[in-house]
Chimera marker file (.cmm) of the C-alpha trace (Angstrom):
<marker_set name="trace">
<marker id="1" x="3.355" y="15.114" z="22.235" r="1" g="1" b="0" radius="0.5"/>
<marker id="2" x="1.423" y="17.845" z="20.132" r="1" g="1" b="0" radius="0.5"/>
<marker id="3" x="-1.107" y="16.979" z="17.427" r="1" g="1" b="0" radius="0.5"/>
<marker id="4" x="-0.205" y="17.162" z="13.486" r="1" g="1" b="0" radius="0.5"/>
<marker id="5" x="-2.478" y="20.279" z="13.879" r="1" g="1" b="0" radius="0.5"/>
<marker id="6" x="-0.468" y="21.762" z="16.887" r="1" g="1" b="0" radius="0.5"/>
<marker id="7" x="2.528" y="21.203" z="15.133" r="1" g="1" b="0" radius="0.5"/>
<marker id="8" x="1.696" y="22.607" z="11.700" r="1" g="1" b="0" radius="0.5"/>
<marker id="9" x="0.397" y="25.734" z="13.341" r="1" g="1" b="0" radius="0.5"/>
<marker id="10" x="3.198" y="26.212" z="15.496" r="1" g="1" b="0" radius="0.5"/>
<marker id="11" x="5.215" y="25.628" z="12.706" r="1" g="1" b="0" radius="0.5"/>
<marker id="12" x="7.115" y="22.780" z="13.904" r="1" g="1" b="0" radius="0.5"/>
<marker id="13" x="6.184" y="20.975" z="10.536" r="1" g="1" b="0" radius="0.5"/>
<marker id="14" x="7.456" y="23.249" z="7.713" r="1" g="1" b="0" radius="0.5"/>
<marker id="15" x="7.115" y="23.417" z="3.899" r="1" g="1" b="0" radius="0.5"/>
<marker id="16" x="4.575" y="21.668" z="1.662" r="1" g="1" b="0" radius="0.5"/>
<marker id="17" x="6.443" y="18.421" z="1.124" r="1" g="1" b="0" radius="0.5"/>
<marker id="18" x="6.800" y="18.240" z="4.917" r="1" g="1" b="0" radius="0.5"/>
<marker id="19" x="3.173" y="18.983" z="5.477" r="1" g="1" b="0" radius="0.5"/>
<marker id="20" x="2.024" y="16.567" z="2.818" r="1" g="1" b="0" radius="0.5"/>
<marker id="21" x="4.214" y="14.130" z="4.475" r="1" g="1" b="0" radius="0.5"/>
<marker id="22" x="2.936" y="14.455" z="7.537" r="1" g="1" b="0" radius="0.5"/>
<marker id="23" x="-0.939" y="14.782" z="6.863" r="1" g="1" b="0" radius="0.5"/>
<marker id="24" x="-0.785" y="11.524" z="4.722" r="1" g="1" b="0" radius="0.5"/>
<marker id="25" x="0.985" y="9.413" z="7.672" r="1" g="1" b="0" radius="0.5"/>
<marker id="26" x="-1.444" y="10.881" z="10.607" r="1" g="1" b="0" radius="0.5"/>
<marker id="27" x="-4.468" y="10.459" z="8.283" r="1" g="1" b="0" radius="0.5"/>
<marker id="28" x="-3.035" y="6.771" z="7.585" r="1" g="1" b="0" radius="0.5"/>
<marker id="29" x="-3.505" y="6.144" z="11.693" r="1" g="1" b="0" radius="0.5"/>
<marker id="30" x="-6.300" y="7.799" z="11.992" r="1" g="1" b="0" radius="0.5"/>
<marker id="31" x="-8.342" y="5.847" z="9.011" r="1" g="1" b="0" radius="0.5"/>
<marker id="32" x="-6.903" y="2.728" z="10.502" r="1" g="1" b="0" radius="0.5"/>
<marker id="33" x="-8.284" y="4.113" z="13.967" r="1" g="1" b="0" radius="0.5"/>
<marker id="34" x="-11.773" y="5.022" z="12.920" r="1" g="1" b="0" radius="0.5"/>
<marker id="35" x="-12.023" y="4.597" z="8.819" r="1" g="1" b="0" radius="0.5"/>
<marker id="36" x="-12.514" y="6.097" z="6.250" r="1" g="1" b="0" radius="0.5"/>
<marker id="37" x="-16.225" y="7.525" z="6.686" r="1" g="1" b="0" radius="0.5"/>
<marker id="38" x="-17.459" y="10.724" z="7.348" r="1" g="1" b="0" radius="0.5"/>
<marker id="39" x="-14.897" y="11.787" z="10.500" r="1" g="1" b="0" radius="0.5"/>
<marker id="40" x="-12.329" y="10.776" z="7.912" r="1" g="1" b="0" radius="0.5"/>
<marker id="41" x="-13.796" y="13.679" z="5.914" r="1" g="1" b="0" radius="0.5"/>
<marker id="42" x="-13.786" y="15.754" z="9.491" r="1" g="1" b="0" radius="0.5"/>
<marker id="43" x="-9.877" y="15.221" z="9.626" r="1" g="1" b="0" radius="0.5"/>
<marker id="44" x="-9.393" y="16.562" z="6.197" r="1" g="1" b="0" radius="0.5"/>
<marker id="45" x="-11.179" y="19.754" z="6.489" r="1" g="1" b="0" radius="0.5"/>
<marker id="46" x="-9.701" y="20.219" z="9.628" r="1" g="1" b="0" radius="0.5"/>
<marker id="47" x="-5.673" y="19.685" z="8.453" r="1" g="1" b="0" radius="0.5"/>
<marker id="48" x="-7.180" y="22.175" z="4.965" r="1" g="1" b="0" radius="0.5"/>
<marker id="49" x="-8.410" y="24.560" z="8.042" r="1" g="1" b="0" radius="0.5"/>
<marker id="50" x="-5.018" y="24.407" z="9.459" r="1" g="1" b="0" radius="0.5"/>
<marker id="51" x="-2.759" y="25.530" z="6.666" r="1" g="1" b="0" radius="0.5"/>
<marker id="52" x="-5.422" y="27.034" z="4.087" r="1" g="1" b="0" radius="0.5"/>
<marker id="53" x="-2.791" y="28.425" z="1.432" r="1" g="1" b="0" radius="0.5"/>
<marker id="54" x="-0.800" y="24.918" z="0.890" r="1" g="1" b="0" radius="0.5"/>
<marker id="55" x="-1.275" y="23.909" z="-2.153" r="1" g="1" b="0" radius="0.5"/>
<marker id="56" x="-0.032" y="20.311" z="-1.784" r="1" g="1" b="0" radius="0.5"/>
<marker id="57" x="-1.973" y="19.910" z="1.268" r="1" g="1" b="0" radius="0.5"/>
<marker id="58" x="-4.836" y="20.822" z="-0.641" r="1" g="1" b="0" radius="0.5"/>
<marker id="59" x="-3.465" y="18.531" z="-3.487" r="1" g="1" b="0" radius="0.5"/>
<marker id="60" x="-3.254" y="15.730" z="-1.752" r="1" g="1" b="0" radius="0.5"/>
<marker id="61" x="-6.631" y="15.988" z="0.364" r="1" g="1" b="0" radius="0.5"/>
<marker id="62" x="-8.630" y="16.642" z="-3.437" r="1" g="1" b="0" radius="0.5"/>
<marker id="63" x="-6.884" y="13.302" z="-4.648" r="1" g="1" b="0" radius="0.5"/>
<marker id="64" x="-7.935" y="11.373" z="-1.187" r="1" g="1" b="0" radius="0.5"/>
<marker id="65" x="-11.527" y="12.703" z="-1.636" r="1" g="1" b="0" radius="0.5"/>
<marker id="66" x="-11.737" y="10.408" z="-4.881" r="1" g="1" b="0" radius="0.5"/>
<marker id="67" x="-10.030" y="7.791" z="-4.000" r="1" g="1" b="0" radius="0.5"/>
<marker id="68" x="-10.343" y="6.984" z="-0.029" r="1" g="1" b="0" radius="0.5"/>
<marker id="69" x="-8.241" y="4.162" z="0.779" r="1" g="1" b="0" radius="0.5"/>
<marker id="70" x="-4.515" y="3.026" z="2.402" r="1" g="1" b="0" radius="0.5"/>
<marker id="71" x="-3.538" y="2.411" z="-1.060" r="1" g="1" b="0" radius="0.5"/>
<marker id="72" x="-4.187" y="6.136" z="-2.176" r="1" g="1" b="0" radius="0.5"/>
<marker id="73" x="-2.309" y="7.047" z="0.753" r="1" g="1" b="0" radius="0.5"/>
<marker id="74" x="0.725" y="4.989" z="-0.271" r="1" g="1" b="0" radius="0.5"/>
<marker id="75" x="0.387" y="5.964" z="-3.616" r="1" g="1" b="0" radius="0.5"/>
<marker id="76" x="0.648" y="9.566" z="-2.565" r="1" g="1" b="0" radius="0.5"/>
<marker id="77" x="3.434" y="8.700" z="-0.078" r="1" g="1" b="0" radius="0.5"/>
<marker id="78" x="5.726" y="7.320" z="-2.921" r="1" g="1" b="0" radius="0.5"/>
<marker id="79" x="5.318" y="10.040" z="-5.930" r="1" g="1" b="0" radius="0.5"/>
<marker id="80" x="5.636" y="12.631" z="-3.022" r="1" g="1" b="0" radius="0.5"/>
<marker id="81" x="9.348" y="10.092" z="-2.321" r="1" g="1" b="0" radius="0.5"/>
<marker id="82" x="9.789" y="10.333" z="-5.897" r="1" g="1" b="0" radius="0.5"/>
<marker id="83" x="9.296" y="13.607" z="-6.792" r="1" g="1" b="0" radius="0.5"/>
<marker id="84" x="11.786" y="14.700" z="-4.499" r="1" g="1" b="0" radius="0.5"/>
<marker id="85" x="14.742" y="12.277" z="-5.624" r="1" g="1" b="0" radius="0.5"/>
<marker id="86" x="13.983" y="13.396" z="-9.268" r="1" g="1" b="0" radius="0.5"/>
<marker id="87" x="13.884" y="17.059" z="-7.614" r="1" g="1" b="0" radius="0.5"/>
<marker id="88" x="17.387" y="15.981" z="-6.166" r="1" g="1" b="0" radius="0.5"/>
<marker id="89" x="18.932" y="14.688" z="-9.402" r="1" g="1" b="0" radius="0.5"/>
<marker id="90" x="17.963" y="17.303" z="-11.838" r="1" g="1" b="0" radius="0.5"/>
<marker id="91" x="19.472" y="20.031" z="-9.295" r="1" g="1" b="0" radius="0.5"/>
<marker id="92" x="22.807" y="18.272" z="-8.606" r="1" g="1" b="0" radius="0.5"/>
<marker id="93" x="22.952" y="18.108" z="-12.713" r="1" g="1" b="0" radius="0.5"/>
<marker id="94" x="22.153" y="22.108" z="-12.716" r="1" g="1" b="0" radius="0.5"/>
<marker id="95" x="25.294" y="22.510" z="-10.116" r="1" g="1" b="0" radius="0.5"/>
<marker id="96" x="27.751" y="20.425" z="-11.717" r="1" g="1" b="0" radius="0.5"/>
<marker id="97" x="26.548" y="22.366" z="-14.887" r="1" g="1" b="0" radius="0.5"/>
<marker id="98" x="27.347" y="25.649" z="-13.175" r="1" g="1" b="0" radius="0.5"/>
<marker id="99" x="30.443" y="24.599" z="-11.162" r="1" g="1" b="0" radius="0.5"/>
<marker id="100" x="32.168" y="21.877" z="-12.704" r="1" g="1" b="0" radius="0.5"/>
<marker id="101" x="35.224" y="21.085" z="-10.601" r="1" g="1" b="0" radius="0.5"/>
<link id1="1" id2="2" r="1" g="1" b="0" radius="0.2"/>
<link id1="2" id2="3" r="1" g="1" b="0" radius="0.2"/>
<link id1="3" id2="4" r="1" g="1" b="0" radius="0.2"/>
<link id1="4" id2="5" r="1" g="1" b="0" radius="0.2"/>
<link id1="5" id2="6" r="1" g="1" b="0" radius="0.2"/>
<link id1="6" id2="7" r="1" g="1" b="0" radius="0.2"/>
<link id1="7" id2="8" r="1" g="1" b="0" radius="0.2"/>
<link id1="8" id2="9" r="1" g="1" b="0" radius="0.2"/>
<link id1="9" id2="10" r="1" g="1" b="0" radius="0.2"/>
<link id1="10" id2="11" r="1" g="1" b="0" radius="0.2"/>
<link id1="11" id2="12" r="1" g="1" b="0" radius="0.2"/>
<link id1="12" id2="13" r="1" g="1" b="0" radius="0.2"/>
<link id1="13" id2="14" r="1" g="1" b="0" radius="0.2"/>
<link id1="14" id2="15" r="1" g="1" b="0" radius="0.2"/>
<link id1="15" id2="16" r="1" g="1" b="0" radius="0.2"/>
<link id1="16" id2="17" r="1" g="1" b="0" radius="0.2"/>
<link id1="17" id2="18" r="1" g="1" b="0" radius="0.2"/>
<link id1="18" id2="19" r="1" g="1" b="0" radius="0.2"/>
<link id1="19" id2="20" r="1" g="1" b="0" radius="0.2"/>
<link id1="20" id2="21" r="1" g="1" b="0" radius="0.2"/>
<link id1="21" id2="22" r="1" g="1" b="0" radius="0.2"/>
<link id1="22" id2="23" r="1" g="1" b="0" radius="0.2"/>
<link id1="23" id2="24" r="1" g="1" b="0" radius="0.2"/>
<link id1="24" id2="25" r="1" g="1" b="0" radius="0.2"/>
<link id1="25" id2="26" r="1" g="1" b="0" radius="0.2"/>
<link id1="26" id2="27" r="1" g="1" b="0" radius="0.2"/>
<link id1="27" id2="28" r="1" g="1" b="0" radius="0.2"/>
<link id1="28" id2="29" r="1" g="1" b="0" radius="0.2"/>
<link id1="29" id2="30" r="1" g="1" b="0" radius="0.2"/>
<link id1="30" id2="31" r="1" g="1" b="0" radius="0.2"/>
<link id1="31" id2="32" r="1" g="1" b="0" radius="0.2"/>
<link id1="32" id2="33" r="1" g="1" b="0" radius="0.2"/>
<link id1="33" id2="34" r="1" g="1" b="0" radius="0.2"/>
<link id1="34" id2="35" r="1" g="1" b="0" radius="0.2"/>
<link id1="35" id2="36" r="1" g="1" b="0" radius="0.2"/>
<link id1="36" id2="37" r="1" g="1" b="0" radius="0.2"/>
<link id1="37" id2="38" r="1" g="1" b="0" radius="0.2"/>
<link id1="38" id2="39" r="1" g="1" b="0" radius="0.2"/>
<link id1="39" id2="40" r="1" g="1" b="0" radius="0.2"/>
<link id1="40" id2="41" r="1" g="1" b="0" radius="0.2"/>
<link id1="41" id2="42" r="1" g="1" b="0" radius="0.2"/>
<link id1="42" id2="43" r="1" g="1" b="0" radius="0.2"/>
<link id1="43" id2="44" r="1" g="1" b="0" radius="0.2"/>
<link id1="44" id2="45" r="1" g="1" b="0" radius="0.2"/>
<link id1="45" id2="46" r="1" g="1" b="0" radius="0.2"/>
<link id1="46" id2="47" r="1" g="1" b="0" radius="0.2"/>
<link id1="47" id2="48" r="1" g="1" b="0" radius="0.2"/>
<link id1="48" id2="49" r="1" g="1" b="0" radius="0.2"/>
<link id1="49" id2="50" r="1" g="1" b="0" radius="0.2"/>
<link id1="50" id2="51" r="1" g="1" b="0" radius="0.2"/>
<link id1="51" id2="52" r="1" g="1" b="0" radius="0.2"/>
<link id1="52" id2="53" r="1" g="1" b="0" radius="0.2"/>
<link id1="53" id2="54" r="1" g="1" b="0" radius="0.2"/>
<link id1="54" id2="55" r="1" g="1" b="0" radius="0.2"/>
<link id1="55" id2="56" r="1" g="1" b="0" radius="0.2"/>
<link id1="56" id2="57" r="1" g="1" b="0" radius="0.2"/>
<link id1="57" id2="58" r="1" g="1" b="0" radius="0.2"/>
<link id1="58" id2="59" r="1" g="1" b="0" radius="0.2"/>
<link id1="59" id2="60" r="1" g="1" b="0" radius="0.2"/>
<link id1="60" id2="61" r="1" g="1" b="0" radius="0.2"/>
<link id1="61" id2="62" r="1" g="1" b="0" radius="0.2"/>
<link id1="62" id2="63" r="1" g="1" b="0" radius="0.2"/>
<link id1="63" id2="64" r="1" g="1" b="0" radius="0.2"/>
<link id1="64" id2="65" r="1" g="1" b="0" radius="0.2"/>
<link id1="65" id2="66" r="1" g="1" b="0" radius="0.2"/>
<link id1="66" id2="67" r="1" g="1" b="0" radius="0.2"/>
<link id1="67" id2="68" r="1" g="1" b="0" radius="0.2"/>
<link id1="68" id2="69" r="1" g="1" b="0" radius="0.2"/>
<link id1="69" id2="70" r="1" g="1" b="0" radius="0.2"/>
<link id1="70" id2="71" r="1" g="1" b="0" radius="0.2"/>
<link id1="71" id2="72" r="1" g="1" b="0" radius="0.2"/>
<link id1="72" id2="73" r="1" g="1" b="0" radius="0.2"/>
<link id1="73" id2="74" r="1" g="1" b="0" radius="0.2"/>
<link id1="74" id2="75" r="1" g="1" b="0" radius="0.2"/>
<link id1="75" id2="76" r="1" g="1" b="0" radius="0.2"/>
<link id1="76" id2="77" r="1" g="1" b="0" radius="0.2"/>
<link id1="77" id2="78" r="1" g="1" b="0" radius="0.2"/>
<link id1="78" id2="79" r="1" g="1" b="0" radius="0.2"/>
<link id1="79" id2="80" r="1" g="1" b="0" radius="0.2"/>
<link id1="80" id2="81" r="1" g="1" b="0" radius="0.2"/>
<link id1="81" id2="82" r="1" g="1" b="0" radius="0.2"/>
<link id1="82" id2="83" r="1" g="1" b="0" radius="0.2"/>
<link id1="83" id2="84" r="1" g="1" b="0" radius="0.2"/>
<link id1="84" id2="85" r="1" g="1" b="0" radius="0.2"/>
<link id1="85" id2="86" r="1" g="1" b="0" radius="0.2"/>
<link id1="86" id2="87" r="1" g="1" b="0" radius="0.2"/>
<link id1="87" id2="88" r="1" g="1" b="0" radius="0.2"/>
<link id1="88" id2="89" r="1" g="1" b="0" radius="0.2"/>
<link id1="89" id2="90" r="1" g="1" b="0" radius="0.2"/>
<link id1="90" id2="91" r="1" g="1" b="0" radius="0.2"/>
<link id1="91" id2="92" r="1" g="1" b="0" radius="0.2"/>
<link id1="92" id2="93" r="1" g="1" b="0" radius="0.2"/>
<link id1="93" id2="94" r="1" g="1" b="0" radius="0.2"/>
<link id1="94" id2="95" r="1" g="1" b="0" radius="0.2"/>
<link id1="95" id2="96" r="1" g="1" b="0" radius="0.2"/>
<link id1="96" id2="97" r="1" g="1" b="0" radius="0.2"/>
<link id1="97" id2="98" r="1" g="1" b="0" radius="0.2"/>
<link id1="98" id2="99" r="1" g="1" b="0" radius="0.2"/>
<link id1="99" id2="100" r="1" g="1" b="0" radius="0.2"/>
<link id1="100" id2="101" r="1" g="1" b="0" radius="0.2"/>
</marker_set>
């Protein structure tokens, strides 16, 4: 099985919310494998290294810098889970807007 970083750059993981996704899960095992100290930090720079222009990558890995713990990571997990079902209702209120049957 390829590394998160094979993947991304392979593009097997696509789109921000997909790379956020996955970054947050593989950094959850990996601080759970070896913490949250400086190869932590290592692990970030390296996923930032890997897809330089996203923006929620980059997001996400600013907001784990401050705040370096499993329940930052589930935090980020859940409005990222959030976000995307208020994403989902808002557009399926455009539609029926547009094309109401």
């Amino acid at each position: 099985m390829k590394n998160i970083f094979q993947r991304i750059k392979d593009l097997e993981v696509q789109g921000a919310t997909n790379i956020a996704i996955e970054s947050l899960k593989y950094l959850k095992k990996f601080a759970k494998d070896n913490g949250f100290g400086s190869s932590f930090n290592k692990e970030c720079e390296k996923l930032l290294r890997t897809r330089p222009t996203g923006v929620a990558l980059s997001n996400i890995i600013a907001e784990l810098k401050k705040d370096k713990s499993f329940k930052k990571i589930d935090e980020l997990l859940k409005k990222i889970g959030d976000d995307n079902k208020k994403i989902s209702r808002c557009s399926l209120r455009i539609i029926k807007k547009r094309n109401p049957t």
